[in-house]
C-alpha positions in Angstrom: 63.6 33.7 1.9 62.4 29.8 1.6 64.1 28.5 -1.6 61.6 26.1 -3.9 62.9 23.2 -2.7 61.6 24.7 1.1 58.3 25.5 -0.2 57.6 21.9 -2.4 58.6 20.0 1.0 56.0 22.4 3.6 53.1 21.6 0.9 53.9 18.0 1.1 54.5 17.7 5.0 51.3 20.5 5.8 48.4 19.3 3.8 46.6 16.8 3.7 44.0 18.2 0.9 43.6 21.2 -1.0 40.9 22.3 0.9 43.1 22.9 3.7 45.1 24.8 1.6 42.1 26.7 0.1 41.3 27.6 4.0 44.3 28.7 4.8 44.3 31.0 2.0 40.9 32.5 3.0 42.1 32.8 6.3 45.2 34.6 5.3 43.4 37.0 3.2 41.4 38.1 6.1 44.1 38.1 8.6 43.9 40.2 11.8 40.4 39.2 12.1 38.6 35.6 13.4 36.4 33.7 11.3 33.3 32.3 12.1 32.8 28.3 11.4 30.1 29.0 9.0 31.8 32.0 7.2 34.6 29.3 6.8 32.0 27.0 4.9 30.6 29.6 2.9 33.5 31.5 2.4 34.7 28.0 0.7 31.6 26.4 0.1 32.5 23.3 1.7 31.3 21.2 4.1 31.1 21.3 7.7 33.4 18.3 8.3 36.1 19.6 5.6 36.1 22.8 7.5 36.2 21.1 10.8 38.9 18.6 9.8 41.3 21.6 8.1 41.3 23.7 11.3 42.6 20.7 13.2 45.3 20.2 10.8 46.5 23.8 10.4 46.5 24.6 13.8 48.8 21.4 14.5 51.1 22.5 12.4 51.0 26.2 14.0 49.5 28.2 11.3 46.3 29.4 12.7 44.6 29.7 16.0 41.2 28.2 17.0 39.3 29.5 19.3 36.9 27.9 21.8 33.7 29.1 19.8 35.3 27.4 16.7 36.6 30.5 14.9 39.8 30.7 13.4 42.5 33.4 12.5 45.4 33.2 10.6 48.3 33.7 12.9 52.0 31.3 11.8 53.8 30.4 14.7 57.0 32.0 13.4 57.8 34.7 10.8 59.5 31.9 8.8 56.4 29.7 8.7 54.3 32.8 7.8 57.3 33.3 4.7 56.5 30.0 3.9 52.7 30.3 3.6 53.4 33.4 1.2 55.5 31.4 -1.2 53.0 28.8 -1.2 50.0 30.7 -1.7 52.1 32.7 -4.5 52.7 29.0 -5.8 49.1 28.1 -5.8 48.0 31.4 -7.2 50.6 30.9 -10.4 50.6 27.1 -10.5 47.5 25.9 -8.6 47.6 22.5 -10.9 51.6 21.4 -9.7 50.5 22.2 -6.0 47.8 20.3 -6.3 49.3 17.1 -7.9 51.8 17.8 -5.0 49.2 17.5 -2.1 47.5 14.3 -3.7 51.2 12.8 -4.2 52.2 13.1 -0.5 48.6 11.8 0.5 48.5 8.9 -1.7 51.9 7.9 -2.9 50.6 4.4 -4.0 48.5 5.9 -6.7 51.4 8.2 -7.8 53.3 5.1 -8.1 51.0 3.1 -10.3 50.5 6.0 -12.2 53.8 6.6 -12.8 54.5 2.7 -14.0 52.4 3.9 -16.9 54.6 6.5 -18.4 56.6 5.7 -21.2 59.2 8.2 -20.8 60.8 10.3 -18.1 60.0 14.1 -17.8 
């Protein structure tokens, strides 16, 4: 079972944005069965170039598969990355606010650190 510490470094290395997240999620939730592009938009009510740009990213990192018609499934390259996405989606479902601070973080760690230069104390 992937301790915290597993799951905080995925969400950092995986995405890029929380809509890649929020795909994932809608992709896992209708696992065993491939997704049209344009249930993908609707089904997050984003935009075609979010979509487009997500699937690229998640199926680098061997969580999904795209197929040539541009529908996706949700299908982890290994049961431990499929263990992972659980905990993360758990995460996100309990916490939704950390996961996201921890997505913007690892995408922009220049505006983490001038944000941070602003604190007056440590937490």
């Amino acid at each position: 079972m992937p301790s915290k510490q597993d799951v905080s470094s995925f969400i950092r290395a995986t995405f890029r944005s929380v809509w890649a997240l929020e795909l994932l999620c809608f992709l896992r939730q209708n696992r065993g069965r491939s997704l049209s592009h344009e249930e993908m938009v609707a089904g997050l009510r984003g935009s075609d170039l979010v979509v487009t740009q997500s699937l690229e990213a998640l199926s680098a990192a061997g969580l999904i598969l795209v197929d040539a018609d541009g529908s996706g499934r949700y299908q982890p390259a290994s049961e431990a990355l499929d263990k992972l996405v659980e905990k993360t989606e758990a995460l996100y479902n309990t916490s939704p606010d950390a996961v996201r601070r921890m997505i913007v973080a690892a995408a922009n760690p220049s505006i983490t650190a001038f944000a941070d230069s602003f604190r007056l104390r440590k937490d």
